[in-house]
TIVO-2410 file (N, C-alpha, C; in nm, 3 decimals):
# residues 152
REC num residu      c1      c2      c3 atome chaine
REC   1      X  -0.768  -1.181  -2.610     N      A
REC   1      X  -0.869  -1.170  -2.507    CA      A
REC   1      X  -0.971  -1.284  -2.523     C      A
REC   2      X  -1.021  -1.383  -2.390     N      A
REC   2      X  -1.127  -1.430  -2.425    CA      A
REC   2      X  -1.268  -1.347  -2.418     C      A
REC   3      X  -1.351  -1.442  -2.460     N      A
REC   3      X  -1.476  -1.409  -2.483    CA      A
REC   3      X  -1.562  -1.354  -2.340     C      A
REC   4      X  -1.488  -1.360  -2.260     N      A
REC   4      X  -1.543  -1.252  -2.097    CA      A
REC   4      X  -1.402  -1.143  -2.102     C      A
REC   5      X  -1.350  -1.138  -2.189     N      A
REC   5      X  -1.282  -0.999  -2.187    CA      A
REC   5      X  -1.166  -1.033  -2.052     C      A
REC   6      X  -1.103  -1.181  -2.081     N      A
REC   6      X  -1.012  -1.198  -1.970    CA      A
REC   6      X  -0.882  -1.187  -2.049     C      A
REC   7      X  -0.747  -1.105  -2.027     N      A
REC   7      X  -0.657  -1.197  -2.126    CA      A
REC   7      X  -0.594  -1.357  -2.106     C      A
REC   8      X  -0.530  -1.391  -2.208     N      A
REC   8      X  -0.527  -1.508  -2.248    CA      A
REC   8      X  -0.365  -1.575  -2.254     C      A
REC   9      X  -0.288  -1.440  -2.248     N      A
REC   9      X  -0.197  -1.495  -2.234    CA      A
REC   9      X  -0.100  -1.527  -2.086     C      A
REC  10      X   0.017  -1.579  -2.082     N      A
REC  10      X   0.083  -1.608  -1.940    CA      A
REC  10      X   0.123  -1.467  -1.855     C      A
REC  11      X   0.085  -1.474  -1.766     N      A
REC  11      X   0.096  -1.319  -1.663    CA      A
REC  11      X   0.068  -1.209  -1.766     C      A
REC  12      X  -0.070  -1.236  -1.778     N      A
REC  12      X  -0.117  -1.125  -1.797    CA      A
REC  12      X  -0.246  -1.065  -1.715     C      A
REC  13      X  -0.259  -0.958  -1.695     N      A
REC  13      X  -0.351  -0.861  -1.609    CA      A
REC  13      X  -0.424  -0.771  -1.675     C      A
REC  14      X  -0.533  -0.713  -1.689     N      A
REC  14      X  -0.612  -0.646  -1.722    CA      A
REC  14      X  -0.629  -0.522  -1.562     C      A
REC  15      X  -0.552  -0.411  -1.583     N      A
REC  15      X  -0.528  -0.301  -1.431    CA      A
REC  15      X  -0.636  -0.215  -1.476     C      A
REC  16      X  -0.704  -0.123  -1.338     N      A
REC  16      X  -0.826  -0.051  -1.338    CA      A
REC  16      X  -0.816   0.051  -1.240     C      A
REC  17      X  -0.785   0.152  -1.187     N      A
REC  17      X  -0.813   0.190  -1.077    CA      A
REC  17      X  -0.957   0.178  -1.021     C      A
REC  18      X  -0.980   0.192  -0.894     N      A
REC  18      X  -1.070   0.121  -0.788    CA      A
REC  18      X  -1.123   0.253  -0.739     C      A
REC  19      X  -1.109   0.252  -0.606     N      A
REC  19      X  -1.137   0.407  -0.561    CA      A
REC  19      X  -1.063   0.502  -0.553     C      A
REC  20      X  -0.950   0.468  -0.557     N      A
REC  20      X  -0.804   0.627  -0.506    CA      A
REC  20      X  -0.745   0.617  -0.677     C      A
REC  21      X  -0.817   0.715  -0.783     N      A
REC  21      X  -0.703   0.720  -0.936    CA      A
REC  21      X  -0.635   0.737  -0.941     C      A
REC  22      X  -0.615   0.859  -0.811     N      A
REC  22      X  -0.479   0.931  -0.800    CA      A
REC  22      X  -0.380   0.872  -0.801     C      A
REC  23      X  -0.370   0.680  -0.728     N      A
REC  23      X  -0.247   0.638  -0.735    CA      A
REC  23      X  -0.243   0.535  -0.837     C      A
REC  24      X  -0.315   0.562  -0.934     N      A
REC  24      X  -0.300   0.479  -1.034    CA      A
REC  24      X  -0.191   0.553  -1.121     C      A
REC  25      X  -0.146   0.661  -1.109     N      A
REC  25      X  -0.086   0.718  -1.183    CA      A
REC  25      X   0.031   0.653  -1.254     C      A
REC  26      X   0.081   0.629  -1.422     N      A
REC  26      X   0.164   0.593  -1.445    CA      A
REC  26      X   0.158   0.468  -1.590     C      A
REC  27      X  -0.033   0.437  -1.466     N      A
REC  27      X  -0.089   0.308  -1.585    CA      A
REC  27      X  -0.233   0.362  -1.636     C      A
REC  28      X  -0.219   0.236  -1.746     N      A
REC  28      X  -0.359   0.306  -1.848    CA      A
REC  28      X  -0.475   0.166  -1.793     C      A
REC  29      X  -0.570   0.268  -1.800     N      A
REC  29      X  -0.706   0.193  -1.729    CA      A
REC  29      X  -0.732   0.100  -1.849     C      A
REC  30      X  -0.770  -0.027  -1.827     N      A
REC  30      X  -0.822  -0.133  -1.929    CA      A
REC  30      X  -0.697  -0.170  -1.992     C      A
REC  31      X  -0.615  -0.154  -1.988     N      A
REC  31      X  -0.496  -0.204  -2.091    CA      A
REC  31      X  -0.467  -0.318  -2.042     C      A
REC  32      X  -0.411  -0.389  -2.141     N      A
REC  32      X  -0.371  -0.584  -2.049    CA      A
REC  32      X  -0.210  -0.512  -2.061     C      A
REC  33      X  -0.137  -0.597  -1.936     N      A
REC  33      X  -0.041  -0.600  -1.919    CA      A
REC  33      X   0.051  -0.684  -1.893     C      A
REC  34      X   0.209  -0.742  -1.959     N      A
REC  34      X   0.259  -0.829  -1.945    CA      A
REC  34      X   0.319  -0.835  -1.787     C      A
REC  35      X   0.356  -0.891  -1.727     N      A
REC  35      X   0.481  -0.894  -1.600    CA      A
REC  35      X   0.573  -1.018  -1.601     C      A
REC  36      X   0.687  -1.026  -1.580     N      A
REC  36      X   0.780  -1.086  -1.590    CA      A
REC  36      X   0.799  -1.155  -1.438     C      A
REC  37      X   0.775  -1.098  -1.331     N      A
REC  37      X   0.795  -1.078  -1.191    CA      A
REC  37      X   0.663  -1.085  -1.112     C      A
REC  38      X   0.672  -1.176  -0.984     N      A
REC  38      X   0.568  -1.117  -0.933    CA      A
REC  38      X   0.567  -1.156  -0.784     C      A
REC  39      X   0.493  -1.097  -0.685     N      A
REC  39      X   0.569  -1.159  -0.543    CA      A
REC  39      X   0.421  -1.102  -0.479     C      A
REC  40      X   0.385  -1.232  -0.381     N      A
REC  40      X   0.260  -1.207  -0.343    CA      A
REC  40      X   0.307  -1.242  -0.171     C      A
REC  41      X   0.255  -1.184  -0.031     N      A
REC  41      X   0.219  -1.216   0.059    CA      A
REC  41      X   0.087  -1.114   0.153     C      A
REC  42      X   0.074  -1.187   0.259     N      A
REC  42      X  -0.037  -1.166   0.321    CA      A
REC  42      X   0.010  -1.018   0.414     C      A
REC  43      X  -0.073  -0.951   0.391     N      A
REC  43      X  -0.057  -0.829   0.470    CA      A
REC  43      X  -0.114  -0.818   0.565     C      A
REC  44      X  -0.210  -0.912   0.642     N      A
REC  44      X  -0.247  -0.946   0.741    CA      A
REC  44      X  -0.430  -1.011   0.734     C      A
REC  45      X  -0.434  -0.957   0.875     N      A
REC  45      X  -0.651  -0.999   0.892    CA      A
REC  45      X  -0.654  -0.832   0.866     C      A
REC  46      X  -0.808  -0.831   0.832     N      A
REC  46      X  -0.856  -0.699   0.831    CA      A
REC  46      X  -0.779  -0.578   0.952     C      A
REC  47      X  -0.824  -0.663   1.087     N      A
REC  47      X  -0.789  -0.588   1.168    CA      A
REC  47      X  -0.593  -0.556   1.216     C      A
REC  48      X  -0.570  -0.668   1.161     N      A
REC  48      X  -0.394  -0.709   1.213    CA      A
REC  48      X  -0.311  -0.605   1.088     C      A
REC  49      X  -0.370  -0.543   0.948     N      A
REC  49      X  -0.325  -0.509   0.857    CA      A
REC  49      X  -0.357  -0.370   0.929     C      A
REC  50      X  -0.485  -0.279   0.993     N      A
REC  50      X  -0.503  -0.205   1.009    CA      A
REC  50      X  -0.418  -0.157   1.143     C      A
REC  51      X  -0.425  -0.226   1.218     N      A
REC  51      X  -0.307  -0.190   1.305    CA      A
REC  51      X  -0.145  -0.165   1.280     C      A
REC  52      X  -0.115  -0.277   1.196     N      A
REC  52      X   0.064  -0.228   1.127    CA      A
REC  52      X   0.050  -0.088   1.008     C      A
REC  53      X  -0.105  -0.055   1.011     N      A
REC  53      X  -0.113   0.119   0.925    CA      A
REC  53      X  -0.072   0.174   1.026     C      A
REC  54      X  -0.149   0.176   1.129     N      A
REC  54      X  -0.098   0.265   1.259    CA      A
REC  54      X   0.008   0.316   1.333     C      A
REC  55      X   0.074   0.171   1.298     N      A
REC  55      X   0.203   0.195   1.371    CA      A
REC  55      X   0.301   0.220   1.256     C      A
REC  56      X   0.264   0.175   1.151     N      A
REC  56      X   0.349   0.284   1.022    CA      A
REC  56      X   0.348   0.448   1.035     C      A
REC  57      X   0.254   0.449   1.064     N      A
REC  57      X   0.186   0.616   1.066    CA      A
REC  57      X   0.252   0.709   1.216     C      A
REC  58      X   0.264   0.619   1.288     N      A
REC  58      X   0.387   0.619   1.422    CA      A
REC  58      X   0.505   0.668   1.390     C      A
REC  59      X   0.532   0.582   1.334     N      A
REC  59      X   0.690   0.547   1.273    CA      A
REC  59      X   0.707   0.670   1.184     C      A
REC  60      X   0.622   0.661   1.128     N      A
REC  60      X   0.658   0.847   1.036    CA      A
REC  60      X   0.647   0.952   1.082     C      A
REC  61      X   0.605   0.943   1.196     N      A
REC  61      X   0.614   1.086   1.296    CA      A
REC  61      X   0.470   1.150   1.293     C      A
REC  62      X   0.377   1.111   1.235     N      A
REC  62      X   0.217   1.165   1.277    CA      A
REC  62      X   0.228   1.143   1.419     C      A
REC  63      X   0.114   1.278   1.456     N      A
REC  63      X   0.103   1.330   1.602    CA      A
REC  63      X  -0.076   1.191   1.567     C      A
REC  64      X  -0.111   1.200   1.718     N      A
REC  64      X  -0.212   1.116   1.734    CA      A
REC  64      X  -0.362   1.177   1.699     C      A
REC  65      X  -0.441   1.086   1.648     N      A
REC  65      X  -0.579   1.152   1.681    CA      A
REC  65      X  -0.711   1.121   1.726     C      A
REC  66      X  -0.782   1.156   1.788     N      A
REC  66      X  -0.906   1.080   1.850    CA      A
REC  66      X  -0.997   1.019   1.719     C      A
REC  67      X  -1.037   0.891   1.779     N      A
REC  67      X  -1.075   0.833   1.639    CA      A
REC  67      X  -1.186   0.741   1.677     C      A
REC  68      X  -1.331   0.748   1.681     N      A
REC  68      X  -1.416   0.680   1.721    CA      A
REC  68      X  -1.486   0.599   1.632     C      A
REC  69      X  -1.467   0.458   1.702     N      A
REC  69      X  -1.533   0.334   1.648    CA      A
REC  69      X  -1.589   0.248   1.713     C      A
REC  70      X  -1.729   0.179   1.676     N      A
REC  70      X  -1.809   0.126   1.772    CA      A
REC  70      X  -1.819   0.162   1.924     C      A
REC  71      X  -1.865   0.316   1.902     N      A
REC  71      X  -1.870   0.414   2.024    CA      A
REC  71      X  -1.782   0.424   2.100     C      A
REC  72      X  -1.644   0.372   2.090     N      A
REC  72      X  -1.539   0.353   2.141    CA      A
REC  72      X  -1.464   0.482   2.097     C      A
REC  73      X  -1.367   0.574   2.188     N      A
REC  73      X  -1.290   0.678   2.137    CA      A
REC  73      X  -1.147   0.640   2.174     C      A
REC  74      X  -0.990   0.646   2.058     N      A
REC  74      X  -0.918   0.600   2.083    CA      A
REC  74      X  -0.820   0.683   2.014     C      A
REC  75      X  -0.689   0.689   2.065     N      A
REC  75      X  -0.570   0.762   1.983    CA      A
REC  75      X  -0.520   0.662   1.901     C      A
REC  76      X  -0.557   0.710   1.773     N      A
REC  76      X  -0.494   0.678   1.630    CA      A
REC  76      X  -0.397   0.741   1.570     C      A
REC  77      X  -0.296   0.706   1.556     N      A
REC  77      X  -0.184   0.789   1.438    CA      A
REC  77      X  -0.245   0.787   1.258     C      A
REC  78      X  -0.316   0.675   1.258     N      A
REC  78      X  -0.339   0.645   1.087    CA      A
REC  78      X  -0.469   0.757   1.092     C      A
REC  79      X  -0.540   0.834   1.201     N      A
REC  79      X  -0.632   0.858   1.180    CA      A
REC  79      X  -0.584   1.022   1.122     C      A
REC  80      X  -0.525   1.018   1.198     N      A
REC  80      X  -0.436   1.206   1.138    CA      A
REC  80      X  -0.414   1.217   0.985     C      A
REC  81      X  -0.372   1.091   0.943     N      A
REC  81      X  -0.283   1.095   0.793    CA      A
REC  81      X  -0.458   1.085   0.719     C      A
REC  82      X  -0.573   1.029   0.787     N      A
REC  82      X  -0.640   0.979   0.647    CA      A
REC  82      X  -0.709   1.168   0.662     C      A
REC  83      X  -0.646   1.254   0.746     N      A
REC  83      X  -0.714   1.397   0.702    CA      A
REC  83      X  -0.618   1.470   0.689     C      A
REC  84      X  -0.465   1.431   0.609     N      A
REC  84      X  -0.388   1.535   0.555    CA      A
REC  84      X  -0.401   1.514   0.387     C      A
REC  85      X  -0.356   1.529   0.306     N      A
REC  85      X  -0.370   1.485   0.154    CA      A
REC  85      X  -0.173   1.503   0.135     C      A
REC  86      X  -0.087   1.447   0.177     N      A
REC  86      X   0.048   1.411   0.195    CA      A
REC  86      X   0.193   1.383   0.306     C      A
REC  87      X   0.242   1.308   0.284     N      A
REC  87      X   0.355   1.267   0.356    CA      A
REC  87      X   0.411   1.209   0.336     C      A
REC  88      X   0.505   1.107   0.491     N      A
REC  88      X   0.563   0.977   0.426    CA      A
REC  88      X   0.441   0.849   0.427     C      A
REC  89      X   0.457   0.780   0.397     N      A
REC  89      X   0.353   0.676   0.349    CA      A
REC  89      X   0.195   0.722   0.348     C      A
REC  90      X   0.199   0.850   0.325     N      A
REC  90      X   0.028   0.859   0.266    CA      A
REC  90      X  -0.034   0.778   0.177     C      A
REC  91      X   0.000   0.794   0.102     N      A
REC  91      X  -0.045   0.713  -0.028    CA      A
REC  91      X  -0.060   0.563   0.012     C      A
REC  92      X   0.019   0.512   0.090     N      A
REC  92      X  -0.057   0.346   0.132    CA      A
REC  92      X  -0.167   0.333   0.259     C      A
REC  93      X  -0.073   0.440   0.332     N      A
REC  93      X  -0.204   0.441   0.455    CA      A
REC  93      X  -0.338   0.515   0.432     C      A
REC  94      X  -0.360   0.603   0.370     N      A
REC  94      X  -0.444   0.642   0.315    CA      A
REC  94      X  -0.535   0.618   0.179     C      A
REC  95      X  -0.519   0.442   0.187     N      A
REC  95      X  -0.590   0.410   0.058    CA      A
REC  95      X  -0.689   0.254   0.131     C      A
REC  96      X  -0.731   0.216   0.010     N      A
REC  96      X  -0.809   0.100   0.073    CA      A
REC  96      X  -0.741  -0.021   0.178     C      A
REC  97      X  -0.763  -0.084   0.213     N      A
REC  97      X  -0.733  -0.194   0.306    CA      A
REC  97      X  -0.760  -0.313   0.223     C      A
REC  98      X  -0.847  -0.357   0.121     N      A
REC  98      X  -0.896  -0.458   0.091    CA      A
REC  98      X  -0.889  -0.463  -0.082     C      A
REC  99      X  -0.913  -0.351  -0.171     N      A
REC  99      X  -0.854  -0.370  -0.278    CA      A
REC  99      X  -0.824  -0.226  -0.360     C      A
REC 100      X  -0.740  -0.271  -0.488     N      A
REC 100      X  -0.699  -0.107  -0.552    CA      A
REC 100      X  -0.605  -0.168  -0.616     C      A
REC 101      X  -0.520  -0.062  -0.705     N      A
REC 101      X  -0.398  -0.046  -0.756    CA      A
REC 101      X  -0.323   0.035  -0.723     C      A
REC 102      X  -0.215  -0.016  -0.678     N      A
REC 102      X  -0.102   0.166  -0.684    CA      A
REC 102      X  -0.035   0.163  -0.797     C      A
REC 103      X   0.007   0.267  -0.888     N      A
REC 103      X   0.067   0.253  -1.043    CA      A
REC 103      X   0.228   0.277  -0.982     C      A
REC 104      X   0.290   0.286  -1.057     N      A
REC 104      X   0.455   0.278  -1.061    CA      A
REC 104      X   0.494   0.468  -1.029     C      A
REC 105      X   0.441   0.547  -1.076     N      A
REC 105      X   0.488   0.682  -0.996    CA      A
REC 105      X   0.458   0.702  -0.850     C      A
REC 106      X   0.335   0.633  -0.815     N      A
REC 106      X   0.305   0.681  -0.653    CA      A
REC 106      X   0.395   0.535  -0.560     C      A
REC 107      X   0.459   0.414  -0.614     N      A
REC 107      X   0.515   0.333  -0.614    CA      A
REC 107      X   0.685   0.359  -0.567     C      A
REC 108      X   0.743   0.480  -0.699     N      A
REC 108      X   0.880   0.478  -0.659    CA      A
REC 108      X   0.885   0.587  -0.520     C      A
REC 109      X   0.727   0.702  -0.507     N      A
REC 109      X   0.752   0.795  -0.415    CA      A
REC 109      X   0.768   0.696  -0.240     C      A
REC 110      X   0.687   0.606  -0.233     N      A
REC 110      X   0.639   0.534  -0.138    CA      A
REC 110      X   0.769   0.460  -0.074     C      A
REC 111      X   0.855   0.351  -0.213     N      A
REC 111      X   0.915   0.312  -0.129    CA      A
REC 111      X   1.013   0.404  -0.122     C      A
REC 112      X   1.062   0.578  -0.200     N      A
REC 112      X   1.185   0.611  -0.083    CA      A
REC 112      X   1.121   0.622   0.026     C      A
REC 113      X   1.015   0.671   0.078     N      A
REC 113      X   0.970   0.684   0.217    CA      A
REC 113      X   1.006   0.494   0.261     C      A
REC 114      X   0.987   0.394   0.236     N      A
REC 114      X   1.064   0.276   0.314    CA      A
REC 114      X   1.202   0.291   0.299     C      A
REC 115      X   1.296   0.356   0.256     N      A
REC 115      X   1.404   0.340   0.252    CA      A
REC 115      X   1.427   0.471   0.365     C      A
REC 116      X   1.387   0.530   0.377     N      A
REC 116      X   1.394   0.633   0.476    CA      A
REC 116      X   1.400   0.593   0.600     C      A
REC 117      X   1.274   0.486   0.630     N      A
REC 117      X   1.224   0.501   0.759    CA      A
REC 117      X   1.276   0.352   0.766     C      A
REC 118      X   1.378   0.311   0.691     N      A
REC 118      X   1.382   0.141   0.731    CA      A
REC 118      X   1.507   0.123   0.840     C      A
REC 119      X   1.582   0.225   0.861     N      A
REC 119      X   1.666   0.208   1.073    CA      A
REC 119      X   1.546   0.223   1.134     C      A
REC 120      X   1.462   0.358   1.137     N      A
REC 120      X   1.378   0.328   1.264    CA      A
REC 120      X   1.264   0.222   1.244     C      A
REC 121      X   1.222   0.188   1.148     N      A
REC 121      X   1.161   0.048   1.145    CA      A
REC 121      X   1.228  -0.058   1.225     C      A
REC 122      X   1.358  -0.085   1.188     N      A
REC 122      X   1.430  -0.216   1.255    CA      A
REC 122      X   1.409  -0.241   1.420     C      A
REC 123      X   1.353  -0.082   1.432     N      A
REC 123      X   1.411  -0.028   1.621    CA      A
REC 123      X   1.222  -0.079   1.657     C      A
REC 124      X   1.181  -0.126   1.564     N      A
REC 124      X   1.012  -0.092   1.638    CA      A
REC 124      X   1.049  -0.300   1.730     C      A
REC 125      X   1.036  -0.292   1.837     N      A
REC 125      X   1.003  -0.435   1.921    CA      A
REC 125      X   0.901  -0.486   1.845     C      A
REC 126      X   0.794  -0.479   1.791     N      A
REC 126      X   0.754  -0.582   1.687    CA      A
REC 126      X   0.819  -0.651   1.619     C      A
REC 127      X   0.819  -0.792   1.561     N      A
REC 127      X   0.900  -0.874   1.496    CA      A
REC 127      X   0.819  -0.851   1.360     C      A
REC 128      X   0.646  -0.868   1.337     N      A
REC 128      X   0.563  -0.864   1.242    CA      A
REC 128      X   0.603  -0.722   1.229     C      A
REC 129      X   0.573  -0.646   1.286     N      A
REC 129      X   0.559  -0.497   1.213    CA      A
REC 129      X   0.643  -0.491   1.103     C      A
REC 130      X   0.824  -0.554   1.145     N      A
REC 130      X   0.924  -0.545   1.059    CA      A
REC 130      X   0.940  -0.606   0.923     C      A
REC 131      X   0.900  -0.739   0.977     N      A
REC 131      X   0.872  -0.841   0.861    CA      A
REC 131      X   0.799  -0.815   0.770     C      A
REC 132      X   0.666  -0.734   0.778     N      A
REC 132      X   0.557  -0.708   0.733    CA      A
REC 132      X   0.625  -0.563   0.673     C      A
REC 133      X   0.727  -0.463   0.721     N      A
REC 133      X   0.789  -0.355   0.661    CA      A
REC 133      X   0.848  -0.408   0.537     C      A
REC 134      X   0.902  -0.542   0.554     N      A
REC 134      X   1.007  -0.584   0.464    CA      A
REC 134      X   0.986  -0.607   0.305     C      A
REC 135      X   0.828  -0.667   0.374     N      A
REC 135      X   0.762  -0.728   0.265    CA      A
REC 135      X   0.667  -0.635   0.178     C      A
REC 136      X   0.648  -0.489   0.216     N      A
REC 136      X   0.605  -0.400   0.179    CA      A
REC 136      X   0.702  -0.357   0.077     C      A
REC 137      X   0.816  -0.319   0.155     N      A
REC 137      X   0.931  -0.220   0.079    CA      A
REC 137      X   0.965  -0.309  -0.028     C      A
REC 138      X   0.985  -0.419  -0.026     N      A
REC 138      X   1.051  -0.505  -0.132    CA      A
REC 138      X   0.892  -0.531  -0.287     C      A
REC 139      X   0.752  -0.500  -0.208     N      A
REC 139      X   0.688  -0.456  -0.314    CA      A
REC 139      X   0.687  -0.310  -0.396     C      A
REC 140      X   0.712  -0.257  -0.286     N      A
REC 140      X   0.718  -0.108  -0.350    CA      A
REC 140      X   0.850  -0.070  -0.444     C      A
REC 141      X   0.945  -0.124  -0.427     N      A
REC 141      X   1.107  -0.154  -0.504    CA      A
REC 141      X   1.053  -0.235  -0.611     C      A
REC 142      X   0.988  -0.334  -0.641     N      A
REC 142      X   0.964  -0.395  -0.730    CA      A
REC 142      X   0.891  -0.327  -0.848     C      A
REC 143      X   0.757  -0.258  -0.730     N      A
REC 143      X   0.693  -0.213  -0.852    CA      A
REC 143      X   0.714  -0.044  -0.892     C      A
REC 144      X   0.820   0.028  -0.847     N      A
REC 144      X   0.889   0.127  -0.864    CA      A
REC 144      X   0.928   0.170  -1.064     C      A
REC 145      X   0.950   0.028  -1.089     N      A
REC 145      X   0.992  -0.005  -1.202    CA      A
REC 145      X   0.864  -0.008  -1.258     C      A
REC 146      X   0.788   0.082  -1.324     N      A
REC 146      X   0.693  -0.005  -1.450    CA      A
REC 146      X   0.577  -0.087  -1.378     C      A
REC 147      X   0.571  -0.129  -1.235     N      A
REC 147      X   0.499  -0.250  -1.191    CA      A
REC 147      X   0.375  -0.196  -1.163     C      A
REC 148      X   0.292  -0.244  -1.056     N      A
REC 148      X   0.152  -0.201  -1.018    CA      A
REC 148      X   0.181  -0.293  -0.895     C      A
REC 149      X   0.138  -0.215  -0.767     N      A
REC 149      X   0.055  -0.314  -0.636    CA      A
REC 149      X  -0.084  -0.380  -0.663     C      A
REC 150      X  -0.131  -0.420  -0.661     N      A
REC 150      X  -0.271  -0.510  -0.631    CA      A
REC 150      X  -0.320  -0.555  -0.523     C      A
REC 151      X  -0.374  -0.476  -0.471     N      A
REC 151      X  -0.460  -0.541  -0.380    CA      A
REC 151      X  -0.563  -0.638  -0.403     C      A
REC 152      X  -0.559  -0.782  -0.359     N      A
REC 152      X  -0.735  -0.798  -0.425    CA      A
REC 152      X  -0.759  -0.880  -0.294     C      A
***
């Protein structure tokens, strides 16, 4: 460790849960950790990431719900899931947008839900939605094993 408590060696991480512990489950808070593997892309803009929640939350069969923002009232599917406590992709749609950890047990539950829903994914006319499915599931398969998501 250096002297700001960073580690020091090659791919290594120092993991924490953030606000949701619950999906830290699997890893130990403060521990440094090696990784062998690692695969990073953009999950979108604030708003472009929050919309492919939505239409994830579609795709899993949530009924709609009125959802008001900047006095605006609108049917949301992601808005139903952030007031159940389970499903298929709870655990991602129902966590931060901007940073966190998911640990490797709430990891292998998540991506069978992408392996589930990955025919009717293919069927959504979005090209991003899919691409952006792809690149999800192939994190959640990765870190299924032992890994951690990171948001930062």
């Amino acid at each position: 460790m250096s002297s700001d408590g960073e580690p020091q060696g090659k791919n290594q991480v120092i993991l924490s849960p953030v606000d949701f512990p619950e999906r830290f489950r699997g890893l130990e808070s403060g521990k440094v950790y090696q990784f062998d593997s690692s695969f990073d892309f953009r999950a979108g803009s604030y708003s472009g990431y929050n919309a492919w929640r939505n239409e994830l939350a579609k795709l899993a069969g949530y009924q709609p719900s009125a959802s008001t923002r900047n006095n605006v009232v609108e049917s949301r599917y992601d808005e139903t899931v952030w007031k159940l406590d389970h499903g298929p992709f709870w655990e991602l749609i129902n966590f931060s947008d901007a940073e966190g950890v998911i640990g490797p047990e709430v990891c292998r539950k998540v991506y069978r839900d992408f392996v589930q829903y990955r025919d009717q994914a293919a069927k959504v006319p979005d090209a991003y939605f899919y691409e952006s499915y792809g690149d999800w599931m192939k994190a959640f398969e990765m870190c299924a094993d032992n890994g951690a998501i990171v948001f930062h």
